[in-house]
N, C-alpha and C positions, 0 to 999 in steps of 0.2 A: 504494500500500500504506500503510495506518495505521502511524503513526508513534509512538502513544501511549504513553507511559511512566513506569509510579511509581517512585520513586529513593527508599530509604529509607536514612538513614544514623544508626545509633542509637551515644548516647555516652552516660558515665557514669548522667547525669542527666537526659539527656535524648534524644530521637529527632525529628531533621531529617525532613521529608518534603518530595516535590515531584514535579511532574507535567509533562513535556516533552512538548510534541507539534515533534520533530523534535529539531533543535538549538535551538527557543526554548522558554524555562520561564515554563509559563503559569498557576503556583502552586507554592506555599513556604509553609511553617511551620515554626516549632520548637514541637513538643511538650513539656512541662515534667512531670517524672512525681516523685511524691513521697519520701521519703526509706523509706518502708515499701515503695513499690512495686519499686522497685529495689535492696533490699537481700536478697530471698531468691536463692533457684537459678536458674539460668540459664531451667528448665522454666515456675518460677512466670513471671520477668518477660517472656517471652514470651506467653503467654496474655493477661500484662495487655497489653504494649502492643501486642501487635493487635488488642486489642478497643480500644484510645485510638485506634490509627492509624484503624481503620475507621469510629467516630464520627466523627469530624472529617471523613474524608473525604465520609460522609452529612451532616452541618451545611453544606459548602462546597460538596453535590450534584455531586459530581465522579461521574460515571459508569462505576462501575467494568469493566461491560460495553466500555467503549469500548477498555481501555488494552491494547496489544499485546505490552506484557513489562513484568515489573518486577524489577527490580536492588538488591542490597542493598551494602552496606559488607561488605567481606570482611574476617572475625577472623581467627584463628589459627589455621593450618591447618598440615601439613609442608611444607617449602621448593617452590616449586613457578617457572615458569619466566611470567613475563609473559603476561598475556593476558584473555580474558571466559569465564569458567567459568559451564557450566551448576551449578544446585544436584543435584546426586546421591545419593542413600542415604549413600553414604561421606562425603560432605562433610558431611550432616545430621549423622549419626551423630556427627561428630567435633568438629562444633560444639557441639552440645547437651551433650557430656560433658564436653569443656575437652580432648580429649584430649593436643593442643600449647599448652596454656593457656586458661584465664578469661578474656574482656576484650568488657567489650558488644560491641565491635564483631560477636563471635559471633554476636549476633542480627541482625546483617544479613542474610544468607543464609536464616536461617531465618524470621523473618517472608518475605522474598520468596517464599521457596519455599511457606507456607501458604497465603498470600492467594491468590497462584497458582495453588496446586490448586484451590482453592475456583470460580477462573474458567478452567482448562484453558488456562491461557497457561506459558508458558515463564518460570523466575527463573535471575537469573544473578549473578553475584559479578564484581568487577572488580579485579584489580592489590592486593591485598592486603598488607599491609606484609612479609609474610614470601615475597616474590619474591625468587627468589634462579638470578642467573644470571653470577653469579664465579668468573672463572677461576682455574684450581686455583693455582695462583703467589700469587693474592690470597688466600687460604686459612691459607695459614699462618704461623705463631708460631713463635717460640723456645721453646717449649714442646711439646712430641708429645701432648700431656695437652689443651691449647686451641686449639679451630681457631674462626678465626673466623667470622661469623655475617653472611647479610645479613639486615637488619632495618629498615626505613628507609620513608620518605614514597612507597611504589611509587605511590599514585595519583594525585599530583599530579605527582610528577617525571616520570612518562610523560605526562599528559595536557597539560603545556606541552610539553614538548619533542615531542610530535607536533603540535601548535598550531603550533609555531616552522616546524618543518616545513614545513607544509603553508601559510603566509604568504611564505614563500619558495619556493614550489617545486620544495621535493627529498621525496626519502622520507627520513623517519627513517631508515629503513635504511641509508641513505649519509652519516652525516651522525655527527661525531667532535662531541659536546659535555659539557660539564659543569655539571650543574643542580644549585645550592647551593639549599634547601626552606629556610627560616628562619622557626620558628614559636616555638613552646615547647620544640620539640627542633629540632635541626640537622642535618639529613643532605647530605653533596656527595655526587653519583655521578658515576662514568665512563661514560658511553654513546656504545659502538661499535656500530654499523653496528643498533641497535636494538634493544640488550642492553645492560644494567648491569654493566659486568666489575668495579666494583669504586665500595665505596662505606662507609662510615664506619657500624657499627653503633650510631644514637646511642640507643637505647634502653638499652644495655649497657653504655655511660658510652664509649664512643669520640666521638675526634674535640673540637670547640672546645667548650666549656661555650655554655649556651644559657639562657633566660631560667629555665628553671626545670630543667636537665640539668647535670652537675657536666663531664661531660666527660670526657678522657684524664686520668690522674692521674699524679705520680709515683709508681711503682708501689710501692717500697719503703716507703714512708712509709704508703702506702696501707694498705699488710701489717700494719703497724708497729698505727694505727690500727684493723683489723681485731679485732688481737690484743690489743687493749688491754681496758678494761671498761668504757669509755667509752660503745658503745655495741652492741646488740644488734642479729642479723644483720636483723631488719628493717628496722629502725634506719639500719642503713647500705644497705642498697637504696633506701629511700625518699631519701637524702641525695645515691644518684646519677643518680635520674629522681624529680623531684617537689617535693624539696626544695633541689636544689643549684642552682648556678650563680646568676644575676643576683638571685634571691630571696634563694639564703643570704648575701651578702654587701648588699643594700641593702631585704632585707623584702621586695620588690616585684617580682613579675614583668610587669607591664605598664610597657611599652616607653613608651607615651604620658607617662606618672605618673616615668618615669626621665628621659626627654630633658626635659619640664618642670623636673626637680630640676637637669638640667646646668643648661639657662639661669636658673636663678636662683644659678647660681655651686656648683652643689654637684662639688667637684673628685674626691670616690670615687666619685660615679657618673660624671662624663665618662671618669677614666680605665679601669672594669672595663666601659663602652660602647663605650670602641677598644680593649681589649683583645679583645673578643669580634669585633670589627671585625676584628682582627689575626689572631685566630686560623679565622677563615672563608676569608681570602685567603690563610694559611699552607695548608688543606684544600683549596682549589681548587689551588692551586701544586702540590702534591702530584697531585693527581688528572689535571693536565697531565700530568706526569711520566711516567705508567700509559699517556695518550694519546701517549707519545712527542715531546710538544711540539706536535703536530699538531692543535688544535682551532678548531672551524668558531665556534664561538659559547659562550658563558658564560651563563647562564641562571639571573639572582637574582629566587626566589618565593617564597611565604607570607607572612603577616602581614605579616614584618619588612621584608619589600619594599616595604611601602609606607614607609618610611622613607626621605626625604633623608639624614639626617645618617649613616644607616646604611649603608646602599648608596653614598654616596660615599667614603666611606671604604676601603669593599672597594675599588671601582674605581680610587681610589687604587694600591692594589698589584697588581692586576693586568691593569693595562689591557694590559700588553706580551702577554698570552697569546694575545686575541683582541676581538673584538667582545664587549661588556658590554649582555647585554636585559635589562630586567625586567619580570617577566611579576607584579606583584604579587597576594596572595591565595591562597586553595585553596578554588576552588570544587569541594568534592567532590560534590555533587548533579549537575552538569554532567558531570564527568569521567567518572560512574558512567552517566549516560545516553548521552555518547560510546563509551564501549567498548561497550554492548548495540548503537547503531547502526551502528556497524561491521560488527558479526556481520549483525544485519539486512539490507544495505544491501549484505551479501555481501564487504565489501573483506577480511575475515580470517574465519575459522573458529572458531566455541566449543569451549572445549578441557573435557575431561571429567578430574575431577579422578580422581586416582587412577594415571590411566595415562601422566603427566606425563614426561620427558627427565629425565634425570637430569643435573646441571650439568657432568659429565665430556661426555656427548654432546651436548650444545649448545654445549661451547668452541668461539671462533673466537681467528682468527691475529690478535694485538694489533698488527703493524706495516700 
């Protein structure tokens, strides 16, 4: 059976493509789309860049005829339970509108699902940041007013830690770990037996501050701030994903242009580089906690994994949890082509959005 498959993964400025025949990628590009092209409605930049996506593909004579499914980047959608969704009316409909929010990555699903009618194949969506499969105990706040939210790197934290899996042996499904994601945002999750019970909303300023995420605040002061006239409410959102952390206190959110500064002696970025150290193995320590002490393996990824200086540091504090792998990067073009071959390949089932579990009935027993 044809294995073929186009992987689309669209970001602010731009839209990744790539074309797998199986598990090897046997083309890649980043699209670059202009500051007009992507500045209208979600409707307008759809039309543009599937007409970019599909030149390119015709200049590279990729045969569209050939390819057996194509997968987009899954945007924002309602809370939904891990897995490879088909694209659906419902799912259209709620991308194209922003219904749970704006955010390119909306246009994942929907270019997949156009091109695809065009060639009577099947599109699908993979692991979407808004999987949300926490246990009601992780839920709640000191407040009846705020519950929390899971929000977090779903497709690369699944897509290592079924990698890890399946390098060893076991299924995911048996298998107690905790996958620290270390990009521009920060997410650690708990996964039990193949489910995320519990994991740090870093979008929404939880959890350690990150190259450009301010992180957990103290809250009072935060208020305090809030209420001030210092600055304006967008003002302060953009201060807690965009603008904070490692950028607002040293200009710089690249990680390379930071450890350069330590070694030429500069002591406030070594010391807010182990502090974000300190506060990653604080998040994993905690998320043991949740695993009852019980974890099979620690799993440090993204970008910042490729870091020495960074990743030893973590390991530093918590090597007593368990074994420390690093799976560095987030190949999301890969990850988005593994969950469609699964479906393929028959090891799991495509789940149709809409008619999803509710996170009460997917709870499992934490001990």
């Amino acid at each position: 059976m044809s294995e073929r498959i186009l992987t689309i993964n669209p970001g602010s400025t731009s839209t990744k493509i790539g074309i797998f025949d199986g598990t090897e990628q046997v083309f890649t590009k980043t699209l670059r789309h202009s500051a007009e092209a992507v500045g209208g409605p979600l409707s307008d930049q759809l039309t543009i860049r599937r007409q970019v996506v599909l030149d390119v593909l015709a200049q590279e004579q990729i045969e569209l005829k050939a390819l057996t499914a194509i997968v987009g980047r899954g945007g924002l959608l309602r809370p939904l339970v891990s897995g490879t969704y088909r694209v659906n009316q419902e799912m259209r409909e709620d991308l194209l509108n922003g219904t749970f929010g704006v955010h390119a990555s909306n246009l994942g699903g929907l270019l997949a699902d156009e091109i695809g009618q065009t060639l009577s194949i099947p599109a699908f969506i993979v692991d979407p940041v808004v999987v949300d499969e926490l246990e009601p105990i992780a839920r709640l706040t000191g407040l009846p007013e705020l519950e929390r939210k899971s929000i977090f790197h779903a497709l690369n934290q699944k897509a290592v830690a079924k990698r890890y899996a399946k390098e060893i042996g076991t299924p995911y499904e048996q298998l107690r770990l905790i996958v620290a994601h270390m990009g521009g945002g920060i997410t650690v999750g708990a996964h039990l037996n193949g489910r995320v019970i519990d994991v740090n909303n870093g979008l929404d300023g939880e959890g350690t501050f990150s190259p450009e995420r301010s992180g957990s605040l103290p809250v009072g002061q935060l208020v305090e701030l809030c209420y001030s006239t210092k600055y304006k409410l967008e003002e302060m959102k953009r201060l807690v994903v965009g603008s904070g952390g490692l950028v607002a206190h040293l200009g710089t959110y690249d990680a390379i242009e930071i450890e350069r500064r330590i070694d030429d002696g500069d002591e406030k970025a070594a010391l807010l580089y182990e502090a974000m150290a300190y506060r990653v193995a604080k998040e994993i320590a905690a998320q043991s906690a949740v695993l009852y002490g019980q974890v099979d393996a620690v799993i440090l990824t993204g970008g910042l994994a490729y870091s020495d200086r960074l990743t030893k540091a973590i390991e530093e504090r918590i090597a007593h949890i368990g074994s420390v792998i690093r799976i560095p990067g987030e190949d999301e073009l890969r990850a988005l082509a593994e969950g469609v071959l699964r479906v393929l390949r028959q090891e799991e089932q495509a789940k149709e959005y809409g008619g999803e579990l509710t996170w009460l009935e997917n709870s499992t027993s934490l001990s």
